[in-house]
VOMAR-160587 format. One record per residue (C-alpha): y, x, z. Coordinates in steps of 0.2 Angstrom, whole numbers, padded with zeros to 4 digits, always signed. Layout:
residues N
YXZ...
***
This chain:
residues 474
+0785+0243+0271+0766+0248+0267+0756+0236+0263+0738+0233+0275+0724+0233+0269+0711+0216+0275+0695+0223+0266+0689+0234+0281+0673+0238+0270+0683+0249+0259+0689+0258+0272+0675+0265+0275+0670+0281+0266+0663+0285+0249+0644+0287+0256+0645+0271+0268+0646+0256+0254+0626+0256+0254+0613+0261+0270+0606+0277+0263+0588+0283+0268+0586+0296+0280+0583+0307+0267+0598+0305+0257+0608+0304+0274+0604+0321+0279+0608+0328+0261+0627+0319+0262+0629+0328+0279+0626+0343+0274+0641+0345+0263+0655+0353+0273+0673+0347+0274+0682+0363+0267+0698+0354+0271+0699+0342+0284+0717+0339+0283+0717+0331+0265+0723+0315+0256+0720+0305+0241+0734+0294+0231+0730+0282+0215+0747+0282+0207+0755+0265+0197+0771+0262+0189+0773+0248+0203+0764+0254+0219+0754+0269+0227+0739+0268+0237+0737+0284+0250+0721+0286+0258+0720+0300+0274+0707+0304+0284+0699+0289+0296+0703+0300+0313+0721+0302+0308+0726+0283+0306+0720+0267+0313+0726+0262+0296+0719+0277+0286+0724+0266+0266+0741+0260+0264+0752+0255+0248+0766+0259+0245+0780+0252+0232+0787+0267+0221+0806+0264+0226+0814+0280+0232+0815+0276+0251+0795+0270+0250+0790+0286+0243+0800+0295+0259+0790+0283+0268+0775+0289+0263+0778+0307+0264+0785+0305+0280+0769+0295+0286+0757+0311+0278+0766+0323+0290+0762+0311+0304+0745+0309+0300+0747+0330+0299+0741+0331+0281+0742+0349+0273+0737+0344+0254+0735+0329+0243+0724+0324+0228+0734+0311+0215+0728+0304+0201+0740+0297+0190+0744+0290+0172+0759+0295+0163+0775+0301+0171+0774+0292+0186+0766+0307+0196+0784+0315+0195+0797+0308+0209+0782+0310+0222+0776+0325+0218+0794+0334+0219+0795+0324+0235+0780+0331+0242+0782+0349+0237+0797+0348+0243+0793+0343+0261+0780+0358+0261+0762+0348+0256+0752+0358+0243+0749+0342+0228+0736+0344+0217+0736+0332+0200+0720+0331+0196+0710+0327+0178+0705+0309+0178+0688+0315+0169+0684+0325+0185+0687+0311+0199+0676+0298+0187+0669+0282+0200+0652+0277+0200+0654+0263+0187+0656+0245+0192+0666+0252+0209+0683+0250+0201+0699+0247+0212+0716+0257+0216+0707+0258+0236+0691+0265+0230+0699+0279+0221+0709+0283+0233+0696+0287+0246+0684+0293+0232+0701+0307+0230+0703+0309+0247+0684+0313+0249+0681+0325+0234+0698+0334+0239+0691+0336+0257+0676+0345+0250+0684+0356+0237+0678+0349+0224+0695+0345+0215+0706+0358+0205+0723+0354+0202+0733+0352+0186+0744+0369+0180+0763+0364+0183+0776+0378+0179+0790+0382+0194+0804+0370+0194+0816+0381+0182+0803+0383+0169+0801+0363+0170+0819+0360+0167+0818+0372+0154+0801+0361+0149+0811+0344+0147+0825+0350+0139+0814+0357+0126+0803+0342+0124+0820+0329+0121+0823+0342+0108+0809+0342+0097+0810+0321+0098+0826+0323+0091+0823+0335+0080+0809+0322+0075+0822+0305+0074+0832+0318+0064+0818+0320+0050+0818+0303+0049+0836+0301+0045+0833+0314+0032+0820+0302+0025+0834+0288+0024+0843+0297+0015+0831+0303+0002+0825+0285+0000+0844+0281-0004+0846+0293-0018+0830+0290-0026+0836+0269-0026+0851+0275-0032+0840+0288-0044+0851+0300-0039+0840+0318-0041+0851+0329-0032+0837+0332-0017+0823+0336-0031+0836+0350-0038+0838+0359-0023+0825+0365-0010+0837+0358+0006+0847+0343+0009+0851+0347+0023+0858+0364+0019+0877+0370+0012+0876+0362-0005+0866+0346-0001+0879+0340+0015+0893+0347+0003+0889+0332-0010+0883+0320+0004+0898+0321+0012+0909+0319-0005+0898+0307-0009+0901+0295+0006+0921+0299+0006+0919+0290-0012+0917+0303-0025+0909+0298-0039+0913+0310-0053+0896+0321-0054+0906+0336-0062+0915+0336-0046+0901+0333-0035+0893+0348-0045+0906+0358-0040+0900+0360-0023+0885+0369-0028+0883+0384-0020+0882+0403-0030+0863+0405-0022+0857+0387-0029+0845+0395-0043+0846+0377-0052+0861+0379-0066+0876+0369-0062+0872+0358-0079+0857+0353-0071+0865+0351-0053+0877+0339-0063+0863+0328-0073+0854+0324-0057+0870+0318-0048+0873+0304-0062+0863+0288-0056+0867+0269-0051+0879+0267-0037+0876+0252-0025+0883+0247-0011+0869+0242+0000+0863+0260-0004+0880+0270+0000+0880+0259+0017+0863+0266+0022+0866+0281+0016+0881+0284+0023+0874+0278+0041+0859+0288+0040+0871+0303+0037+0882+0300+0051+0865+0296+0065+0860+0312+0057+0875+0323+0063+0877+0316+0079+0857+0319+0081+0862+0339+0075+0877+0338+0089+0864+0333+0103+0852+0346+0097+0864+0361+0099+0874+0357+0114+0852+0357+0122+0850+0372+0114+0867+0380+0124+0861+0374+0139+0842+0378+0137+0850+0397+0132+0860+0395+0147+0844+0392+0159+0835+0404+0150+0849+0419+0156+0848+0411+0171+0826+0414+0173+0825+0433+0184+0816+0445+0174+0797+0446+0176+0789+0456+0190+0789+0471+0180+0805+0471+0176+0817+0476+0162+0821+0493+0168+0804+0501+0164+0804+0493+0147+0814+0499+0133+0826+0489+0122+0820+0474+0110+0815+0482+0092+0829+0478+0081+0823+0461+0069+0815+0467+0052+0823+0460+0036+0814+0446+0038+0814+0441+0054+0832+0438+0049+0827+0423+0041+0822+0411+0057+0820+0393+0051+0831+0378+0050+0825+0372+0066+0829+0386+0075+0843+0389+0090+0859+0393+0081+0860+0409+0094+0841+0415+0088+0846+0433+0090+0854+0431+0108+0837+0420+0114+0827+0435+0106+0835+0448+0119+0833+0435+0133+0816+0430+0132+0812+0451+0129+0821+0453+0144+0812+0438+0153+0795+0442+0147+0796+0461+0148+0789+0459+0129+0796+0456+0113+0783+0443+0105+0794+0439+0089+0786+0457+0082+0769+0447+0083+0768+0442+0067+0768+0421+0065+0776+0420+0079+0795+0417+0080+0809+0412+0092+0804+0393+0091+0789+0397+0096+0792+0410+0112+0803+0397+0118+0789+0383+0117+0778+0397+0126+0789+0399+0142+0794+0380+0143+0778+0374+0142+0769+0391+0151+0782+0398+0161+0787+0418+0160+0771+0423+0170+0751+0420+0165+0747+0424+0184+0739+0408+0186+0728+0411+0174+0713+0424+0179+0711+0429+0161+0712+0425+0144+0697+0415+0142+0706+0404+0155+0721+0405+0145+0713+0401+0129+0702+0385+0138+0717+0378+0144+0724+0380+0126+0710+0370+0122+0708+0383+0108+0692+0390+0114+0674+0385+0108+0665+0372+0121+0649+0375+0131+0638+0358+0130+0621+0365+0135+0606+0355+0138+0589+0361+0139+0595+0378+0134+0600+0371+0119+0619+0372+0112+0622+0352+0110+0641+0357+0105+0652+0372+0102+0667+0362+0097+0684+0364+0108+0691+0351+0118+0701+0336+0116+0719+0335+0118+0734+0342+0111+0743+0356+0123+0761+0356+0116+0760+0375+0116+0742+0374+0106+0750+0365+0092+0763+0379+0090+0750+0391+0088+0742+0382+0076+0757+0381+0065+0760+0399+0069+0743+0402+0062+0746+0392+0045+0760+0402+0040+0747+0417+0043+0740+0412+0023+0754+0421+0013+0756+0437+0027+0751+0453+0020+0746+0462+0037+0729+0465+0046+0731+0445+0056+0735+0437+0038+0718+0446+0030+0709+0440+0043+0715+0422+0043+0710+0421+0024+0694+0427+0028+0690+0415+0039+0697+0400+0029+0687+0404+0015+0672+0404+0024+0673+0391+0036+0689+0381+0032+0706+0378+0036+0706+0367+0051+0691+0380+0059+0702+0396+0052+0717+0388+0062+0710+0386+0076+0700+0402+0077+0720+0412+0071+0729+0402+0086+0715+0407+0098+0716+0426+0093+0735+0423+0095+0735+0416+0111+0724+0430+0116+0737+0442+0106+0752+0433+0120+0740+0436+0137+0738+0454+0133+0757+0458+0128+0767+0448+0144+0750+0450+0155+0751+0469+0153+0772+0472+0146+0765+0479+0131+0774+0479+0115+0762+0472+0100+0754+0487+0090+0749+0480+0073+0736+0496+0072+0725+0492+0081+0721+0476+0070+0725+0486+0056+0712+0498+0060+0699+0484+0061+0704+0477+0043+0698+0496+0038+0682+0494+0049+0681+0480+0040+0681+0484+0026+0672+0500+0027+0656+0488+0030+0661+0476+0014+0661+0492+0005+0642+0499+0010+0634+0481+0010+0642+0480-0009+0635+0498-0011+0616+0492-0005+0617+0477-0016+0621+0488-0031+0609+0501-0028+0595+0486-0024+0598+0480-0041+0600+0497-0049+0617+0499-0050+0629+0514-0045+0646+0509-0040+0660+0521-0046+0678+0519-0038+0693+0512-0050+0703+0528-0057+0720+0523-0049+0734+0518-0062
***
């Protein structure tokens, strides 16, 4: 049952705690009540406070406990009071269970940023923020948080429990590196891979209780460039127990951590063909572009069924984004778990890109630019484009040019940051639009580019009088 509040001052609202002048009592009444039928929640792990209008209740701020049977309480107790949306504030995952509940009983929730619902200092209680919600949301003052349909959120979680296994993988990976260097053991220095054909081979014959390096070398793989007389010599080392016993545990954590990590990614493929295609559907767009040579080459990380996802998310996304270049299967599958396969909430691509975070600030003052820096916070989809970006340094197209531009004038962690923001720009305009990526029109660019590199270096020859004369070509 919902707990009663005794403090009837706090149930008055926001602008009652002090007797305003007549003044500042005509300036409060002004602001309209855009929506009358609105309600404010301060979430906990233990209990929720609901606060609904004063004409709706004669006990307009109850508690509730967070059990599932307390949170139908309160949704059934909103529909009595006949409220149509509801502002939460909440830390955590603890939004989650009453937010499905709500939606599902037909109330518009909005989760809104804790920055924006900020109390007048020293006014601090789980009551007064509730009301403080309840009012701001009445007057329209509150946005709501993005949250993708339910599909893409199962897709959403699945992909997150994958990238922390992925993570407690790494770190057995580590174990076992630690291991053969106590052991002095250089196997892992020799070749590029542990984890790959040659270094699971030995592992494996190591921890059945093989000892004889020519054997273990035996497992070396034709493609290891290292020469099987040097594959040998690094597998002669000091064999202790205590070592074999970790390594042999951190082997075995590390395959059933591989095991969990494909049987997600059969059923993340599986939701994935499950997704309807995008509004535009497939059969105005043509087939995905076959892979290049190498987009052949996805990482270790990636699904075992990379080509398979390619075709699904082109079909889902009416766009193939793996022919961006820096982008790759991993990283269109963090775009639609974490976005969604439509940008329809966003207005535009500046949207897009402030969401992102990746976009410059605006802190003006006086007419005065205090700060230009982007914001806080770490968007899961943001950090993928910024490793997206990184791996722009060795490409030879019109995107890598650009990237090294940038970083040798202003610095890798600016260059990252401005090379993820044109690539999320790149991603609006391709599933926004069903366009396939035309690496021309940056091309075209570079050349603009560099026709300008080319007459600035001209004037500054001809200022100090010089005369540039092209290379003869070899």
């Amino acid at each position: 049952m919902p707990k009663r509040t005794d403090d009837k001052s706090v149930l008055a609202p926001p602008s009652a705690e002090r007797t305003p002048s007549k003044s500042r009592r005509k300036s409060v009444s002004i602001i309209p009540r855009v929506d009358p039928d609105a309600a404010g929640a301060d979430i906990g792990a233990r209990e929720i406070v609901v606060c609904v209008p004063a004409d709706r209740d004669d006990q307009p701020v109850r508690t509730f406990a967070t059990f599932t049977q307390d949170l139908h309480d309160l949704a059934n107790w909103l529909v009595a009071c006949r409220i149509k949306t509801i502002a939460m504030e909440s830390t955590g995952m603890y939004w989650i269970p009453l937010f499905q509940i709500l939606e599902a009983r037909g109330i518009d929730v909005r989760l809104v940023n804790a920055r924006h619902v900020k109390h007048v200092p020293g006014r601090k209680s789980d009551v007064s923020d509730c009301q403080w919600l309840q009012y701001l949301h009445s007057v329209g003052l509150l946005r709501g948080s993005f949250r993708p349909p339910q599909d893409i959120c199962a897709i959403r979680s699945l992909a997150r429990h994958r990238e922390s296994l992925l993570a407690q993988a790494a770190d057995q990976v580590r174990h076992m590196h630690k291991c053969l260097d106590q052991m002095n053991l250089q196997i892992h220095h020799v070749i590029n891979d542990l984890t790959g054909a040659t270094g699971m081979a030995i592992i494996e014959a190591i921890v059945q209780g093989e000892r004889d390096a020519r054997k273990l070398a035996a497992h070396r793989d034709r493609r290891i460039k290292a020469s099987a007389q040097t594959v040998e010599k690094s597998l002669r080392g000091d064999w202790r127990e205590e070592h074999l016993l970790v390594l042999r545990l951190a082997l075995k954590c590390w395959q059933h951590l591989r095991a969990q990590i494909d049987e997600l990614d059969t059923e993340i493929a599986r939701r994935v063909r499950a997704l309807d295609e995008h509004a535009a559907g497939a059969q105005t767009q043509p087939e995905a572009p076959a892979p290049t040579k190498k987009r052949l080459n996805f990482s270790a990380n990636a699904p075992a069924e990379s080509e398979a996802l390619r075709q699904e998310f082109h079909r889902v996304l009416g766009t193939d984004l793996t022919q961006v270049p820096a982008i790759s299967v991993l990283t269109v599958q963090s775009f639609i778990s974490e976005v969604g396969s439509s940008l329809n909430r966003f207005k535009s691509a500046k949207h897009f890109s402030s969401w992102l975070g990746l976009c410059p600030g605006t802190k003006i003052s006086g007419g005065k630019v205090l700060d230009a820096r982007s914001r806080r916070g770490k968007p899961r989809f943001a950090l993928q484009l910024r490793q997206a970006a990184q791996s722009l340094h060795s490409s030879r197209g019109a995107l890598g040019a650009r990237y090294r531009r940038l970083r040798s004038r202003q610095g890798a962690p600016k260059a990252l940051t401005a090379m993820a923001h044109c690539l999320a720009r790149i991603i609006y305009k391709l599933v926004s639009e069903h366009r396939a990526y035309d690496d021309s029109i940056f091309a075209a660019l570079e050349a603009e580019h560099d026709q300008r590199q080319h007459q600035r270096l001209q004037r500054q020859a001809s200022n100090l009088g010089y005369t540039l004369i092209p290379a003869t070509p070899i």
